[in-house]
One Martini backbone bead per residue (centre of mass of N, CA, C, O) as a GRO file, in nm:
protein
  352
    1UNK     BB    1  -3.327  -0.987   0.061
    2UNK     BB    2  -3.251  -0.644  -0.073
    3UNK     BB    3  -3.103  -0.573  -0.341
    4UNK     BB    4  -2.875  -0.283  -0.425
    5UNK     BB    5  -2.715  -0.222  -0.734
    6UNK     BB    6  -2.401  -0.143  -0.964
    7UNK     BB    7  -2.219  -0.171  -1.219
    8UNK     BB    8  -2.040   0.129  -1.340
    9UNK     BB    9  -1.710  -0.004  -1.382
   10UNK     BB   10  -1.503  -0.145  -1.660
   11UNK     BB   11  -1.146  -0.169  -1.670
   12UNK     BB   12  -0.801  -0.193  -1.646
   13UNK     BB   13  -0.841  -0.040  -1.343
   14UNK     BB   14  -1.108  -0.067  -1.294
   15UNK     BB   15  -1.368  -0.166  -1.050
   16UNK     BB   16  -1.690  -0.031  -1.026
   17UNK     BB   17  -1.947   0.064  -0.739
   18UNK     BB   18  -2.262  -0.029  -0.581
   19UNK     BB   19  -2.410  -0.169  -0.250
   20UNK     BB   20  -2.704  -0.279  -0.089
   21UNK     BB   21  -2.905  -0.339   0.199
   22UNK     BB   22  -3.246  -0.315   0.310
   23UNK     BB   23  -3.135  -0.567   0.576
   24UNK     BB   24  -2.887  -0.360   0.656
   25UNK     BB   25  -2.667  -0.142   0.818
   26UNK     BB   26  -2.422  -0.292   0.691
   27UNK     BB   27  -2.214  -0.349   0.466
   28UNK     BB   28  -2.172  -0.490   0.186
   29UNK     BB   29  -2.009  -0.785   0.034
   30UNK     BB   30  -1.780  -0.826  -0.270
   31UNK     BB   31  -1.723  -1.060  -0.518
   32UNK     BB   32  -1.490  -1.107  -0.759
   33UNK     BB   33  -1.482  -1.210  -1.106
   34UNK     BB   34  -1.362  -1.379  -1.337
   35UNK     BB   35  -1.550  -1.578  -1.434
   36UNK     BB   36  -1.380  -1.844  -1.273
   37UNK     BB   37  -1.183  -1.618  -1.087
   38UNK     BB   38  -1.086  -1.517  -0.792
   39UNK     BB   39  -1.000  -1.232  -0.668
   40UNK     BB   40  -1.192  -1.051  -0.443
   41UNK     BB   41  -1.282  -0.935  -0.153
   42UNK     BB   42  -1.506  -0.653  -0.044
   43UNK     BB   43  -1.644  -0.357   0.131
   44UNK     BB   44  -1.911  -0.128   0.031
   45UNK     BB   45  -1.732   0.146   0.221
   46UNK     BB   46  -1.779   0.364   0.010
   47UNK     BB   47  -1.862   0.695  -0.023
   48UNK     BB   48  -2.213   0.825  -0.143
   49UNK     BB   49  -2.384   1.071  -0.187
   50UNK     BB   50  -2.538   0.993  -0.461
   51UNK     BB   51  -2.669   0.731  -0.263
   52UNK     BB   52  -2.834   0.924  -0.014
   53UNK     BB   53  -2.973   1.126  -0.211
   54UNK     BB   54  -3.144   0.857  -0.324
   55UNK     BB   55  -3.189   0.711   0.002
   56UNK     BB   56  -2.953   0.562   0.087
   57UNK     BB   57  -2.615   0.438   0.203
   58UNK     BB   58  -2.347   0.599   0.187
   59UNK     BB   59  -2.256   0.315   0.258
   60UNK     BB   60  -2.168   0.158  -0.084
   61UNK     BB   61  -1.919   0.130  -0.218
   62UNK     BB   62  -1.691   0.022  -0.447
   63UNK     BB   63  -1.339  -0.111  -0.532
   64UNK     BB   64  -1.110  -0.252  -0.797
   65UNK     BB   65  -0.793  -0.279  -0.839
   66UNK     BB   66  -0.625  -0.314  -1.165
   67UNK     BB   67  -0.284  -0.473  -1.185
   68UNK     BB   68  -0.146  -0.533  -1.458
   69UNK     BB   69   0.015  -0.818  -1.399
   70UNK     BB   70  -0.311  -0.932  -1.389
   71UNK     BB   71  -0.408  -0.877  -1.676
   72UNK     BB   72  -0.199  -1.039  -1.852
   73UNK     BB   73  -0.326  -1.309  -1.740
   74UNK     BB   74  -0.618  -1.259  -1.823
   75UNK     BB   75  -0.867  -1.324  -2.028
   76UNK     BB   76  -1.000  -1.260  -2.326
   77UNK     BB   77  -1.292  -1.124  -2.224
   78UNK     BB   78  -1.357  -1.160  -1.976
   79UNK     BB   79  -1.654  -1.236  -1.746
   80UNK     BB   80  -1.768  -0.991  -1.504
   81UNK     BB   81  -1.842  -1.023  -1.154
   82UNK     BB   82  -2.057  -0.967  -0.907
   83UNK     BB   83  -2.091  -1.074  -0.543
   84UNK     BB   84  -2.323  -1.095  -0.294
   85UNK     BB   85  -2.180  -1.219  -0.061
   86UNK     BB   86  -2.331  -1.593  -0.015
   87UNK     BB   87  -2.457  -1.566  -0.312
   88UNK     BB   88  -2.609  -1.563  -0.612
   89UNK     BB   89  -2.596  -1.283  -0.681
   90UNK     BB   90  -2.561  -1.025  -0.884
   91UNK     BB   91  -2.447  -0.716  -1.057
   92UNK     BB   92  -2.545  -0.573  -1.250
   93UNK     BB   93  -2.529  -0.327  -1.518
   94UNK     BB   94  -2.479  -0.078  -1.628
   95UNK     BB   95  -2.566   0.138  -1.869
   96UNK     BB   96  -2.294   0.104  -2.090
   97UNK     BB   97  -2.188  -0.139  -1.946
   98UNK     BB   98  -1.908  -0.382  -2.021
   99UNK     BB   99  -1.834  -0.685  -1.869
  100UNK     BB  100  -1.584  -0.683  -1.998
  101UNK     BB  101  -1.206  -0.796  -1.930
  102UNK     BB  102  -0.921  -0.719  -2.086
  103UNK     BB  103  -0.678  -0.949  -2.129
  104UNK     BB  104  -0.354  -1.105  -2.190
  105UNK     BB  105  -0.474  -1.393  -2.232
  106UNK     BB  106  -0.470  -1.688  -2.425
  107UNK     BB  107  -0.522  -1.951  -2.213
  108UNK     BB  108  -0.797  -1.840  -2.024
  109UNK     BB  109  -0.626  -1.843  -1.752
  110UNK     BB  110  -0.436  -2.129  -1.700
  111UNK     BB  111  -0.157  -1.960  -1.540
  112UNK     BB  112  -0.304  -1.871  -1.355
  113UNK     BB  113  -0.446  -2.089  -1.174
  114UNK     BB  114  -0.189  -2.217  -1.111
  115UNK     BB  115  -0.042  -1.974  -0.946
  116UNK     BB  116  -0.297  -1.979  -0.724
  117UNK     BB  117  -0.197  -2.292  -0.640
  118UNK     BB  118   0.055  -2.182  -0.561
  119UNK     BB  119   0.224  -1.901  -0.448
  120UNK     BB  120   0.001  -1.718  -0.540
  121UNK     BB  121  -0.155  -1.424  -0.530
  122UNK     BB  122  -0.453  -1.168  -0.466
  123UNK     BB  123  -0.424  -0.858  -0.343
  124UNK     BB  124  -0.603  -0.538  -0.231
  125UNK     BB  125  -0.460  -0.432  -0.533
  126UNK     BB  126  -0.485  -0.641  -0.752
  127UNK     BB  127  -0.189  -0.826  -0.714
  128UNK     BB  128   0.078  -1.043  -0.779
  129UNK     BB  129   0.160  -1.243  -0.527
  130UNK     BB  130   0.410  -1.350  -0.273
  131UNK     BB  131   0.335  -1.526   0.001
  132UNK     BB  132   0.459  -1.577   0.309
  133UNK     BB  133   0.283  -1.854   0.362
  134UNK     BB  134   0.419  -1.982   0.067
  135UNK     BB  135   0.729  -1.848   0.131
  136UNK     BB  136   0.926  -1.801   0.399
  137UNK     BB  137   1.198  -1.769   0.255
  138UNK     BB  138   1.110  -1.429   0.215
  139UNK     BB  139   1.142  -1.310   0.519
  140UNK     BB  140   1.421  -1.348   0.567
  141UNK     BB  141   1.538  -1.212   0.361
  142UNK     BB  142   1.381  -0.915   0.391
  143UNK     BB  143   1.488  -0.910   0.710
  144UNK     BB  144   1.801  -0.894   0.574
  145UNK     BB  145   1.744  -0.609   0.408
  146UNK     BB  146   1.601  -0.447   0.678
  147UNK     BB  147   1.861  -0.444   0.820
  148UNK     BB  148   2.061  -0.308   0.624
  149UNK     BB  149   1.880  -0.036   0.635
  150UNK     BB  150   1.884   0.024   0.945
  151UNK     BB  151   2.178   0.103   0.954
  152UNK     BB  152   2.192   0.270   0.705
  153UNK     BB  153   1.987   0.510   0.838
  154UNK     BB  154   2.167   0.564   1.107
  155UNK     BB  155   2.428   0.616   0.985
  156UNK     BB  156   2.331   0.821   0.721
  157UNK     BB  157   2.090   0.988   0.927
  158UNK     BB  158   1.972   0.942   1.214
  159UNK     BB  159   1.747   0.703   1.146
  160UNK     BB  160   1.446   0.522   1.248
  161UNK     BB  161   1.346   0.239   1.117
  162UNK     BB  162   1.063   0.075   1.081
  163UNK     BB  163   0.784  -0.086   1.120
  164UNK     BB  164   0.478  -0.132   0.941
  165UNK     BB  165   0.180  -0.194   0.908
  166UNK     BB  166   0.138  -0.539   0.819
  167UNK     BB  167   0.384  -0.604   0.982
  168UNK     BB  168   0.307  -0.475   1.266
  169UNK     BB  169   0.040  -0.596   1.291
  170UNK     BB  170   0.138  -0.893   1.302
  171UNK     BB  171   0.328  -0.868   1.542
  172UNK     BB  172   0.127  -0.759   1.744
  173UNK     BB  173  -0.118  -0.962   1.717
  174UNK     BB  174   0.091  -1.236   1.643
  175UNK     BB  175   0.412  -1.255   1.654
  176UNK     BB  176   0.399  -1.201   1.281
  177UNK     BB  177   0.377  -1.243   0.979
  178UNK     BB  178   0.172  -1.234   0.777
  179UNK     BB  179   0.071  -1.428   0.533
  180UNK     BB  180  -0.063  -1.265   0.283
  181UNK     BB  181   0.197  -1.122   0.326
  182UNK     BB  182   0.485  -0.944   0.072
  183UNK     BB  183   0.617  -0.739   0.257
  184UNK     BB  184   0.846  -0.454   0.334
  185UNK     BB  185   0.787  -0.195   0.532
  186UNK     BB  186   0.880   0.134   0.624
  187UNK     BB  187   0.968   0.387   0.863
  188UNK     BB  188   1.031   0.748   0.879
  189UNK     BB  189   1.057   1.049   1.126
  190UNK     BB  190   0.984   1.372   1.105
  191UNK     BB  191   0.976   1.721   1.144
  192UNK     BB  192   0.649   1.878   1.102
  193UNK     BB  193   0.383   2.067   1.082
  194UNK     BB  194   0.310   2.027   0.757
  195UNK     BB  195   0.315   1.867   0.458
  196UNK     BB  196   0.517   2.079   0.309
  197UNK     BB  197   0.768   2.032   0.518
  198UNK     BB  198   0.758   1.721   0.486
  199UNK     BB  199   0.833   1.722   0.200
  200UNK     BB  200   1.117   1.867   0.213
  201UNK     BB  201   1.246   1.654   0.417
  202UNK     BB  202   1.223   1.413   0.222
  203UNK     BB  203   1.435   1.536   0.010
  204UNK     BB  204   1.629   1.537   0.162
  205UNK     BB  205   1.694   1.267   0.249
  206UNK     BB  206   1.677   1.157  -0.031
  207UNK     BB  207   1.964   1.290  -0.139
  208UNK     BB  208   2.151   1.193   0.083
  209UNK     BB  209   2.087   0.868   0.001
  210UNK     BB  210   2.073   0.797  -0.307
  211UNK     BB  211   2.394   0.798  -0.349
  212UNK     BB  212   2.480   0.616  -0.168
  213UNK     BB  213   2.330   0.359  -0.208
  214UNK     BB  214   2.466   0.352  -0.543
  215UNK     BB  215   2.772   0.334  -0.428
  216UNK     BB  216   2.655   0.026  -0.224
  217UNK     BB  217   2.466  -0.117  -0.517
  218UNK     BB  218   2.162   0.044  -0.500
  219UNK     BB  219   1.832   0.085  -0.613
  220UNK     BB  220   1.652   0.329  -0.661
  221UNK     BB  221   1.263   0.456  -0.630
  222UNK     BB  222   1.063   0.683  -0.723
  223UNK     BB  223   0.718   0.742  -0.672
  224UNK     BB  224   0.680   0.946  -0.444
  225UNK     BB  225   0.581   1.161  -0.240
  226UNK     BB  226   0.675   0.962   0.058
  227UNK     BB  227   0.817   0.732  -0.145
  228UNK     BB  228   1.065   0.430  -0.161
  229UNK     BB  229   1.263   0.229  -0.343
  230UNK     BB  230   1.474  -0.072  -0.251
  231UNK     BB  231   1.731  -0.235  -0.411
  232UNK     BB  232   1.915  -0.532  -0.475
  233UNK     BB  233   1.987  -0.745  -0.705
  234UNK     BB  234   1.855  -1.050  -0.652
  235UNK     BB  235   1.731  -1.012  -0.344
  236UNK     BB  236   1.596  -0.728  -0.253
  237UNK     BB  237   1.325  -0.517  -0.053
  238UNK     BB  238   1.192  -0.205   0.020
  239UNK     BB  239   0.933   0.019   0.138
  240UNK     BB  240   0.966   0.376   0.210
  241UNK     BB  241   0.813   0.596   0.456
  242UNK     BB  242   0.676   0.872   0.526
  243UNK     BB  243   0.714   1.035   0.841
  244UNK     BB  244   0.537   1.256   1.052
  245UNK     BB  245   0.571   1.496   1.349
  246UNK     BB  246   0.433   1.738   1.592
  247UNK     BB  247   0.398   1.936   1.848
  248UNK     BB  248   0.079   1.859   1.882
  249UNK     BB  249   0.072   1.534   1.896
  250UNK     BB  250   0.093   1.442   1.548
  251UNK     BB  251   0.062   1.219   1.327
  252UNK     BB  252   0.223   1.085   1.014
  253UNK     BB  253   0.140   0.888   0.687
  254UNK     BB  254   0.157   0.884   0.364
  255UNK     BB  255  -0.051   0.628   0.280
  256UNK     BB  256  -0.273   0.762   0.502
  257UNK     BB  257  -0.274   0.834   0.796
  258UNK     BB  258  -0.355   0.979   1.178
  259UNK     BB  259  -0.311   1.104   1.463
  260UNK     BB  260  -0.321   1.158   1.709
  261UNK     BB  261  -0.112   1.031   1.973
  262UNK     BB  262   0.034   1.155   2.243
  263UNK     BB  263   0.308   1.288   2.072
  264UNK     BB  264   0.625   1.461   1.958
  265UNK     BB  265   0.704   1.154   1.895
  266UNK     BB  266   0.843   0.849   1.765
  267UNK     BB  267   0.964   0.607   1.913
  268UNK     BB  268   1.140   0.318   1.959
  269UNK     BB  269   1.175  -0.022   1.967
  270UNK     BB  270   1.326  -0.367   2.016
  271UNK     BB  271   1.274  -0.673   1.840
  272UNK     BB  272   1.244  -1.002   1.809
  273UNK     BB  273   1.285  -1.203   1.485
  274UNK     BB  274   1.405  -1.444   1.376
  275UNK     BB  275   1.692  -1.317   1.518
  276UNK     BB  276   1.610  -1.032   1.450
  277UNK     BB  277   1.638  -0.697   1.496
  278UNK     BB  278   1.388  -0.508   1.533
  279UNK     BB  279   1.158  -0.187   1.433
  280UNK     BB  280   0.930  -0.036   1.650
  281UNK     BB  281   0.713   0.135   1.817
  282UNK     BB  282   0.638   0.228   2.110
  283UNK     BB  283   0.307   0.314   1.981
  284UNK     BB  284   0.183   0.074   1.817
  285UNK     BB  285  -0.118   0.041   1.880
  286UNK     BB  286  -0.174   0.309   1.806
  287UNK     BB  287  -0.089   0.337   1.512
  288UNK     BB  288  -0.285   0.148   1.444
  289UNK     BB  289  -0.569   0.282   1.507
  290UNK     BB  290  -0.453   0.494   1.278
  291UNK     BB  291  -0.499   0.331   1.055
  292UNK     BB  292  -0.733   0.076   1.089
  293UNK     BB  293  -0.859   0.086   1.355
  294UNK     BB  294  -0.997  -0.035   1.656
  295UNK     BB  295  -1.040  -0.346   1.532
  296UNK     BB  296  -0.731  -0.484   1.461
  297UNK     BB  297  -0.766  -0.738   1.630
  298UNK     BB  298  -0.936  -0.825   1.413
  299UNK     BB  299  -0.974  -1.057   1.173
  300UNK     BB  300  -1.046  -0.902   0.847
  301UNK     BB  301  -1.091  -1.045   0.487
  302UNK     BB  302  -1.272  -0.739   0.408
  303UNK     BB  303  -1.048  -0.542   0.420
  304UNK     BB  304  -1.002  -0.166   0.312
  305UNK     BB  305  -0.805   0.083   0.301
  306UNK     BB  306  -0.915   0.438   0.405
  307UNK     BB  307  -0.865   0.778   0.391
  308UNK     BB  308  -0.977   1.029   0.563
  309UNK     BB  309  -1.071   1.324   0.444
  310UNK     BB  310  -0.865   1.507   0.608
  311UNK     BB  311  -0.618   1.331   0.556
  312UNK     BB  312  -0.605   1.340   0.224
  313UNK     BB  313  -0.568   1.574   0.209
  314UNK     BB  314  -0.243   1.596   0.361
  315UNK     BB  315  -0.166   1.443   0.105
  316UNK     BB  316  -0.257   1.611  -0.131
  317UNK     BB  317  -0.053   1.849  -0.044
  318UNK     BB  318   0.216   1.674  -0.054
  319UNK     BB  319   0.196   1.635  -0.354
  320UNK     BB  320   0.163   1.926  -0.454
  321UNK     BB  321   0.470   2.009  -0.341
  322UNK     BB  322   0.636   1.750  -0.502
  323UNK     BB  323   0.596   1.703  -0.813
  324UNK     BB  324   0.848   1.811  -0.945
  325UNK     BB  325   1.078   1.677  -0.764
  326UNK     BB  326   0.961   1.398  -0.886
  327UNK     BB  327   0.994   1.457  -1.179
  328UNK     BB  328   1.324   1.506  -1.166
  329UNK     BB  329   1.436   1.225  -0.998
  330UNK     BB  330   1.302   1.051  -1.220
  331UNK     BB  331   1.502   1.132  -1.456
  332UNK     BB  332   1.742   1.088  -1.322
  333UNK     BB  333   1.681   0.755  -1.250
  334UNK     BB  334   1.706   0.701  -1.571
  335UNK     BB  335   1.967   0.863  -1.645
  336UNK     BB  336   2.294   0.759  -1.566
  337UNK     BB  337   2.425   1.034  -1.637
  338UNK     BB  338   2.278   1.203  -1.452
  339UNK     BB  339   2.367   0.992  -1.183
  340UNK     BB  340   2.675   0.982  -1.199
  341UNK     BB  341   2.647   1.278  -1.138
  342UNK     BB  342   2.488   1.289  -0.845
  343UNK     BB  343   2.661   1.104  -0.694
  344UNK     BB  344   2.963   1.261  -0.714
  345UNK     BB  345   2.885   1.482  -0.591
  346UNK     BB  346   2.722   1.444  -0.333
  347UNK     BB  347   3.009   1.255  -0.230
  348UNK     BB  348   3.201   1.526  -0.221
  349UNK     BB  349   2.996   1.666  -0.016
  350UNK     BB  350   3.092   1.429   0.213
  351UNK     BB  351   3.381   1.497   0.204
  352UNK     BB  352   3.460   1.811   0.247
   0.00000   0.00000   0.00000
């Protein structure tokens, strides 16, 4: 088998490159290291025109995120592999790329080794979280913070938050959450033709609810247009994302997924998980469909998911149109004092 690519960037945030076999027509699998620490595996299933044009297989690249959290734990000057399938290759690095990677552990990484014989894991975004798997009572936990924010959702704007992503995933194919799965993702959905006049109606949302919310004890994180964090100190969080469907029958939702459903709402039913009612899509088959592909029954552990370029653009275009929004409302929920100047209106009008 001849192996060709290359590690072509090693950065504070990315790892990434190219890499494919002469003698196979699916993507190679790429496993990264640091030194001796295994990071992730994933297929370099991402598209490169210039290795095409090059005479090669479009999917060709990888990407490597690497989040803040784990790079802190990470030796200094650790030193990158990217190892190809379960070979001994090892990939080349481009000429003027430094295989290290400036971690900020000093006791080069034996608390990182330690986290991740115990409790810790490392995610598809190379952040290091505590999994399901490893700690079953954070399940609980978690789906009795999503249960008190699907009522308050219900009561305070007459929308269904239902479970999706990874968690939807699980209870589908599995009957229950993914082991390595470590949070509770929830989706609402509105209706909108565009991604602009979705971003819009995020905005109504979100504004309705976070003086409430912040009312009731709990403190919202907006992240980006179609996503927002909830939480409450102590106890536990939630991610909540935009989701919006059309007129001519077609779903989408923030995080990049998408495409005909086969209906123009989105409806919900209730299924018991561990004692708790959760909601779940109608149509939740479909939705995985649309967000994983049509092999998402078969557990593949070194899937990592990727946008369709139509997609992409319809995010990119509902990022653009809420932009100055986030950042006005990102200022608005760091200052207490104009947060508590936006919640006393707000409920002050919700009262009149």
């Amino acid at each position: 088998m001849a192996i060709k690519g290359y590690v072509e960037v090693v950065s504070e945030d990315t790892i990434s490159g190219w890499c494919y076999s002469t003698d196979s027509d699916g993507p190679a699998v790429v496993k990264l290291y640091v030194d001796d620490i295994f990071i992730r595996s994933r297929r370099a299933d991402n598209t490169r025109a210039d290795i095409q044009n090059g005479g090669g297989p479009a999917i060709s690249g990888f990407k490597f995120p690497m989040a803040a959290k784990l790079l802190k734990h990470l030796p200094q000057d650790g030193q990158v592999r990217v190892v190809v399938g379960d070979g001994n290759f090892e990939l080349p690095f481009l000429k003027g790329t430094a295989p290290y990677l400036h971690g900020g552990s000093n006791d080069n990484g034996d608390t990182l080794r330690s986290m991740l014989s115990d409790k810790w894991h490392i995610d598809h975004w190379c952040n290091l979280q505590v999994s399901f798997g490893k700690d079953p009572t954070m399940i609980v936990k978690m789906l009795d913070f999503y249960c008190d924010m699907k009522s308050f959702f219900h009561i305070a704007a007459g929308f269904d938050l239902y479970l999706t992503g990874g968690n939807l995933l699980g209870l589908v194919r599995e009957k229950k959450f993914l082991d390595h799965d470590d949070d509770v993702d929830a989706s609402f959905c509105v209706r909108a033709e565009t991604p602009e006049e979705a971003a819009d109606r995020f905005f109504d949302v979100f504004d309705d609810l976070v003086p409430k919310l912040y009312a009731l004890g709990y403190t919202a994180n907006l992240l980006t247009t179609g996503q927002f964090h909830v939480a409450r100190k102590g106890e536990s969080w939630l991610d909540v994302f935009l989701g919006w469907n059309t007129s001519d029958k077609h779903w989408y939702r923030f995080t990049g997924a998408g495409g005909y459903l086969g209906a123009n709402t989105v409806p919900t039913r209730e299924i018991d998980y561990l004692g708790r009612r959760v909601l779940i899509p109608l149509y939740a088959e479909k939705e995985l469909d649309l967000t994983y592909g049509e092999g998402w029954k078969d557990p593949d552990p070194h899937f990592f998911w990727t946008s369709p370029p139509d997609i992409h653009d319809l995010m990119r275009r509902l990022q653009i149109h809420g932009a100055e929004r986030v950042a006005e409302r990102q200022r608005i929920l760091n200052a207490p004092d104009l947060l508590r100047e936006w919640v006393w209106q707000s409920l002050s009008k919700s009262f009149s």
